[in-house]
N, C-alpha and C positions, 0 to 999 in steps of 0.2 A: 802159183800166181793167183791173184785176187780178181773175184768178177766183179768189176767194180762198180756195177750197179746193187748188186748185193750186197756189195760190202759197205756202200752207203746207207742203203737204206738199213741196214744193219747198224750203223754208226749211230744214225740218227736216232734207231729203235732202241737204242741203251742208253744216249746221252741226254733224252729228252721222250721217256717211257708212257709220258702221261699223253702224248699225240698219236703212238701209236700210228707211225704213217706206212702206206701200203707198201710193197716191197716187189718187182724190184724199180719199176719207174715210179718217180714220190710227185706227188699232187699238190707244190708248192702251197698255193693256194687253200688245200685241205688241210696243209699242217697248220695254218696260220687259224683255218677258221673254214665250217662248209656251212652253205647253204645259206639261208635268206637272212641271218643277221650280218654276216659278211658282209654280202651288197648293202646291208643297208649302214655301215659301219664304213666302208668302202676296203678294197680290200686292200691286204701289204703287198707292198710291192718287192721285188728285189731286180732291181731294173738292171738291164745290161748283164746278165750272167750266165755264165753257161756252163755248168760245171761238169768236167769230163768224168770223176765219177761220183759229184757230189758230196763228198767225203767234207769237204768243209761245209759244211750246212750244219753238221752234226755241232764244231763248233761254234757256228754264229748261232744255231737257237741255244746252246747252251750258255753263252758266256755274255748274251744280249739279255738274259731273264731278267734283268729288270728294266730293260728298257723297254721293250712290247711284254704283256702277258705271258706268262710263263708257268707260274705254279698254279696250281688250283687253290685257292684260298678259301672252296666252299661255302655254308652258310654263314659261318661264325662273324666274317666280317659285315656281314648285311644284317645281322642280329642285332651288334652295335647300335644303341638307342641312343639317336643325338637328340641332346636338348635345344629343339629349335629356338624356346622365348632366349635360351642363351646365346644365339649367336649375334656380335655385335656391328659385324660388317659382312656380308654374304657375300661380297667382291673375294675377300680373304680366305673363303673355306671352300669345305670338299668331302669328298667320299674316298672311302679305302675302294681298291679295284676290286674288281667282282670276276672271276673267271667268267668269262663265258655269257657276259653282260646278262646274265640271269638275276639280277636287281628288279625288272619289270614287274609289273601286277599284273594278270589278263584285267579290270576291273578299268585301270591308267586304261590301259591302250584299247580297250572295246571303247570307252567314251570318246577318247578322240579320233578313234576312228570315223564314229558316229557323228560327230561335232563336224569334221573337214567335210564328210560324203555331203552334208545338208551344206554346209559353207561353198564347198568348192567343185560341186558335181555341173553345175549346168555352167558353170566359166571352161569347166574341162573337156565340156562335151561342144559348146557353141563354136571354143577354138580350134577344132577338129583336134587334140593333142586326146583324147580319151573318146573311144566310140562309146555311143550308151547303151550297148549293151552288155558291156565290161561291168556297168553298175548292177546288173543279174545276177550274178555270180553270187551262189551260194555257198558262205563258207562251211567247211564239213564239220559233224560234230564232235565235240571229246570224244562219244563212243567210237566213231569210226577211225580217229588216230589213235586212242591207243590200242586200238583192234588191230592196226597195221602195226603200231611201237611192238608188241607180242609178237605178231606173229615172224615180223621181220630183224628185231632186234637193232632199231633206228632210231634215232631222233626224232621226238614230236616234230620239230622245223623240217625235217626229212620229210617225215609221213606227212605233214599237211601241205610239201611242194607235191607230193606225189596225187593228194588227191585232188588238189588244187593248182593245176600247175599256172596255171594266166596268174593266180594271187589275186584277193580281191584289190582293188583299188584303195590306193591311200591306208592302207595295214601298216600299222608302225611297229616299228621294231625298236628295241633298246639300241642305245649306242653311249659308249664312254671314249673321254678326249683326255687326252694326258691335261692337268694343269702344270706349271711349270715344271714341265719335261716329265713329270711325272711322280714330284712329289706330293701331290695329291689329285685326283679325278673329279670332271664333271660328269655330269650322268643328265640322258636324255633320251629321247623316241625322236626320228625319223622317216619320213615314207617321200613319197613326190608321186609324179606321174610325166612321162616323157612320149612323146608320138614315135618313139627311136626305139621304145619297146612295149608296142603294143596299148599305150598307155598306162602303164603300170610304171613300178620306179626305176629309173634306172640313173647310171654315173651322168649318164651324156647332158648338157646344160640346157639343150632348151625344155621350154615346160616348167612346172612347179615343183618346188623343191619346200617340204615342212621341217622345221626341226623344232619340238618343244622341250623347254630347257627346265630339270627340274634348277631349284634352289641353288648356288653354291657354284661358286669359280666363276662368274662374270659380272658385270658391271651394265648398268643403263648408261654409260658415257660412250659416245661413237665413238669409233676408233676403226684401226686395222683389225679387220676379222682372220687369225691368224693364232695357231696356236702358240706361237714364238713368244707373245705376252701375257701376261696373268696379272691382275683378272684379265678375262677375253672378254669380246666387243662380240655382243649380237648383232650390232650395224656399224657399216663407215658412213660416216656423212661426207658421201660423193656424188656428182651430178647437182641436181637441185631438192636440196635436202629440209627438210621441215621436223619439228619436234611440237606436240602438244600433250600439255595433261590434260585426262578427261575429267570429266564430275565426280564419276564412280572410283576415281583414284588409279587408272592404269596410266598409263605413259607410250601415246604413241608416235612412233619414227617413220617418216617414210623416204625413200633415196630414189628417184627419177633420175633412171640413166639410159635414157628413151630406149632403147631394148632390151633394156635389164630394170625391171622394179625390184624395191626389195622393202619389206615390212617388217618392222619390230613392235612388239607389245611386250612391255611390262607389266605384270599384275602387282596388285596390293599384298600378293603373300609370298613376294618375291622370286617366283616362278616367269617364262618368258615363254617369247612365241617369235619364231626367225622364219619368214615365208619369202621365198624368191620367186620371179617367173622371168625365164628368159625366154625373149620371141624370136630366137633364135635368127639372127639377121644375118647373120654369116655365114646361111645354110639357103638351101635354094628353096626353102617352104619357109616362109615365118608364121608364126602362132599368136598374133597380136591379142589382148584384150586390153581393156578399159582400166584405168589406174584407179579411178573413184569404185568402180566394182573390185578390183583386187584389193583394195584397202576394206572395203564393205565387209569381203569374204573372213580376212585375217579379225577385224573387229568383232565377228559372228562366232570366234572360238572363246569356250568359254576358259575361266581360271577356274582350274581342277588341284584338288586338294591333293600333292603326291605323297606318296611314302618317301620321306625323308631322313630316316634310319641310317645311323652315321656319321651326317655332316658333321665336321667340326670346323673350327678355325685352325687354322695353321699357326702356330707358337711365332716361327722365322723363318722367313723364306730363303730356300738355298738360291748363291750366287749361281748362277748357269749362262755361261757362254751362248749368245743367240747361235739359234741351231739352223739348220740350211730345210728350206721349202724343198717340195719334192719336185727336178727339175726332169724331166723324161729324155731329157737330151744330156744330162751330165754323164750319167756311164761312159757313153760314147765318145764325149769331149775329154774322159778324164783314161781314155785307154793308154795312148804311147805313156803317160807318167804310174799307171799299173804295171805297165811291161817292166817300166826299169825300174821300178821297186822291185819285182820280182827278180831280175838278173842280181841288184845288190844284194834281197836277200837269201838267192840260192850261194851263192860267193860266199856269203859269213856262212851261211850250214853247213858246205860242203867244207871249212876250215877247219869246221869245227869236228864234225864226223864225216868225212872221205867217205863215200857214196848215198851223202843224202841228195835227195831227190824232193824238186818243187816245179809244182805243175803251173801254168800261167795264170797269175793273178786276174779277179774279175773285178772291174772295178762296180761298186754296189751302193742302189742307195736303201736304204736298209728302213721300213717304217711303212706307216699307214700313205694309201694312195690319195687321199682328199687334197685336195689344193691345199687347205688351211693348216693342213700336218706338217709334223716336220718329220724329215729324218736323218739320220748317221750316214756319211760318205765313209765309206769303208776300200778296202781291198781285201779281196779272200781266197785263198786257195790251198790245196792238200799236197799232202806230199810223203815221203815215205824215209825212216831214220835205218840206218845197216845194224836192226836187232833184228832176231828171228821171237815170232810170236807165233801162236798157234790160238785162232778166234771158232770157236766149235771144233769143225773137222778140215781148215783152212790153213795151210802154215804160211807164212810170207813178213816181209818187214815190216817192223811197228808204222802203224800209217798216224798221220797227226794232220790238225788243219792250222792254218796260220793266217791271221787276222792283222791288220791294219785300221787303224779306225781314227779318219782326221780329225782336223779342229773342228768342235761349234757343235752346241747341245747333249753335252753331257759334263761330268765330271770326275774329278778322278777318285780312287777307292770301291770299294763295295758293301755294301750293307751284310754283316756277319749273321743273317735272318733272315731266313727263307721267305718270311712274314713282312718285312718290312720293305721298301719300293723307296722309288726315287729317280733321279737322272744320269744313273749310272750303267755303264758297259756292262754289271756284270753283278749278279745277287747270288747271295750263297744257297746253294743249290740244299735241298734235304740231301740228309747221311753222307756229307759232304764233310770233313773237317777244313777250316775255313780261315784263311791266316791275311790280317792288312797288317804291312809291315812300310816301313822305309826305309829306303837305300842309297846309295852315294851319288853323290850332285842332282840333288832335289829328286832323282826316281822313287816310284812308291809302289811296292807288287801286292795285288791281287794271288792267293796262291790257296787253291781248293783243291782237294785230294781225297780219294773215297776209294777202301780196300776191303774187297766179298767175295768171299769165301764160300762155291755153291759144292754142296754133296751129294751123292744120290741117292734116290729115297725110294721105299718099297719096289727095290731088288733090280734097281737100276742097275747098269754094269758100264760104269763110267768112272774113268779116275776123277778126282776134286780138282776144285782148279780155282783161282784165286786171280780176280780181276782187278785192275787197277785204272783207275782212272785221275786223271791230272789236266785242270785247266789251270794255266799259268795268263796274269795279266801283268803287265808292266805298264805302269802310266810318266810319259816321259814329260820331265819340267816345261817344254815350248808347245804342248799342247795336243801332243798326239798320241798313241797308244798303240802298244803290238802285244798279240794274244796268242796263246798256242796252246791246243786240246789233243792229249796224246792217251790212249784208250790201250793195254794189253794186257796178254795174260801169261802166267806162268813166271818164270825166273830168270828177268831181262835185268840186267845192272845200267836201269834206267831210273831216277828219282827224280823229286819236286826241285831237288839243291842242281842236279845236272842241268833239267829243263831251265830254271833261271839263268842261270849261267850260259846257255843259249839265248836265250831269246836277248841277255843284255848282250849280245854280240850282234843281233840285228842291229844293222843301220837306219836309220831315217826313212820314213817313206817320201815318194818323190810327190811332189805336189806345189800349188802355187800358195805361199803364205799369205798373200799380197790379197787374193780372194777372199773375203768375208763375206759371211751371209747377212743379208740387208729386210729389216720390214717393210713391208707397203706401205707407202702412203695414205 
């Protein structure tokens, strides 16, 4: 029998190598992303789930790579020299993803750090939302993180929570936003400051919240702030809403929504500034300031020259289904219609092979936690096929996960390159052979398949063994998709032609068609 926490984190530690997540309890959170660019990126969420032993996780980070972050794409893509005087609409373009939002300058963000502290230090401090003596706080130097980076073998973001752990105030961190679901990225810094944690940044709304927008994937037209559209809107013109250009050539927005301000600047080199302050009126302490001072404060940043390396315009934008905001209450609203997908599709398995086994589907919203994100309504669960496999020194049935993934915000196929992104379930994974095909009554299969061969070396005493690995995607014509990621080894009379042939015997998942997901106003 299988430990089926081990056997998770096992799962997950082969399907997706480059996360490397701890073993045998896995630190959601960690796989996604650790420490201070997370929170400031906000973190993924996968609401409502509980997986009994995980085992499907292995296939939702595998077969979602291109819808969140996935491969490391290294420097090469940030090397890309875009030709700014060339771009002829900055609403239209964007940046290739950068693993690990490592795009940043220290040079960017010491300056605007330095820009907010002078701009928004005594609004921070007069509102009681930042004590001042938060603005003491000396950051430690290169020498002393990578003295910790050595000696501990950690993350500079690591060593500098370690030695800093309060963070100085208003420290921005990079952050990238899918543009249209993700065929191309904006890029930007972040920080805020909330009386909910200590004055420093945190998720929670009241308090200040900065976002500086390099170039590329948004528009100076108000709109829904949301990333469901593209370009995106640095402001909605809601409340009592004003727009003026200045003399210097910036363009600025302000939205009065008497406990919610919110500021927009435009610069002249196409560059922005998105400043919120909520006074939190729905909490039992509110944080009022002055709107003519908050507006003072956002006018007091300056337009900083960013590295811009990459942008380009976009050729044609893919059609994409609006995709569903992140609801913290849909898991829960969408369980009894998980359960009975789950009984239809233990019922086609077990037709199929008499003693498959399927664990209760969770239902998942899959994606970044920001308000303005979107993400994937999925169902996911594991479950186990009557082959015998033997995974290290473990014998027991081929275990597999099984995916559901409804309408809105994605599309169907996969990009046959590891390199290349978009709004799809599912990018072709390195040393992965990689096949989009189509099949009968409009279905289209996704079908990746990867076979290694490990030996033993200097005087090992271990037989060979030859792993297989199989993520099967089916995209069905009315808008929905079922996935299956089946992982063994040795000599099981299990293949890619079998696995299809399953998973087109899953039925429908249950769900309400009727529900679409809707922009804000």
């Amino acid at each position: 029998m299988y430990d089926e926490d081990e056997a998770a984190a096992e799962a997950v530690r082969r399907a997706t190598p480059e996360t490397q997540p701890p073993a045998p309890r896995i630190d959601l959170d960690r796989v996604v992303r650790d420490g201070y660019r997370a929170r400031a990126r906000g973190r993924a969420v996968l609401g409502g789930t509980t997986f009994a032993g995980v085992a499907a996780v292995a296939g939702v980070l595998a077969l979602t790579a291109g819808l969140l972050p996935g491969q490391d794409t290294g420097d090469d893509q940030n090397a890309a020299e875009g030709d700014e005087a060339g771009i002829s609409d900055y609403g239209m373009a964007g940046y290739p993803y950068v693993a690990g939002d490592h795009f940043d300058k220290d040079e960017e963000r010491a300056e605007l750090q330095e820009a907010a502290t002078s701009a928004y230090e005594d609004l921070l401090v007069s509102s009681g939302v930042t004590p001042a003596d938060r603005f003491d706080v000396q950051e430690p130097s290169e020498e002393e993180i990578q003295a910790l980076v050595d000696e501990h073998g950690i993350t500079e973001d690591e060593a500098r929570a370690q030695l800093n752990p309060d963070e100085t105030p208003l420290d921005f961190g990079p952050t990238q936003a899918p543009g249209n679901y993700g065929q191309t990225w904006l890029r930007g810094y972040i920080t805020g400051a909330s009386p909910k944690d200590g004055g420093g940044y945190s998720e929670t709304p009241s308090g200040l919240r900065l976002e500086a927008m390099l170039p590329g994937g948004w528009t100076a037209e108000p709109g829904p702030v949301t990333h469901q559209v593209f370009p995106q809107h640095l402001i909605n013109d809601t409340g009592e809403f004003s727009t003026e250009e200045l003399d210097d050539g910036r363009i600025l927005m302000v939205s009065d929504q008497d406990c919610i301000y919110e500021v927009a600047i435009v610069y002249p080199n196409h560059s922005g500034l998105r400043a919120s302050w909520d006074a939190g009126c729905d909490e039992e302490e509110q944080y009022r300031v002055d709107l003519g001072e908050f507006t003072d404060a956002a006018l007091a940043m300056p337009e900083i020259d960013y590295d811009t390396s990459g942008l380009a315009e976009i050729d044609e934008l893919i059609e994409v289904p609006t995709g569903w905001l992140n609801d913290p209450e849909w898991p829960a609203s969408a369980e009894s219609d998980a359960n009975a997908s789950t009984d239809a599709a233990a019922e086609a398995l077990e037709a199929v092979y008499p003693g498959a086994t399927l664990g209760t589907m969770s239902a998942t919203a899959y994606g970044l936690g920001d308000p303005s994100a979107t993400v994937t309504h999925s169902y996911h669960s594991w479950g186990t096929l009557p082959f015998q496999t033997t995974i290290d020194t473990t014998t027991g049935d081929v275990a597999f996960s099984l995916s559901y993934h409804l309408p809105g915000g994605w599309v169907a196929g996969i990009p046959t390159s590891s390199d290349e992104r978009g709004p799809y379930l599912a990018a072709c994974q390195d040393d992965f052979s990689c096949i989009v095909e189509d099949g009968e009554n409009g279905v289209t299969w996704g079908v990746q398949s990867s076979k290694v061969t490990s030996e033993p070396e200097n005087g090992e005493d271990w037989e060979p063994e030859t792993e297989y690995t199989y993520d099967i995607l089916m995209n069905h014509p009315d808008g929905w998709s079922a996935s299956i990621w089946v992982q063994y080894t040795g000599d099981v009379d299990l293949d890619a032609e079998d696995l299809k042939a399953l998973v087109a015997q899953l039925p429908a998942p249950v769900y309400d068609p009727a529900a679409t997901p809707e922009i804000p106003e």
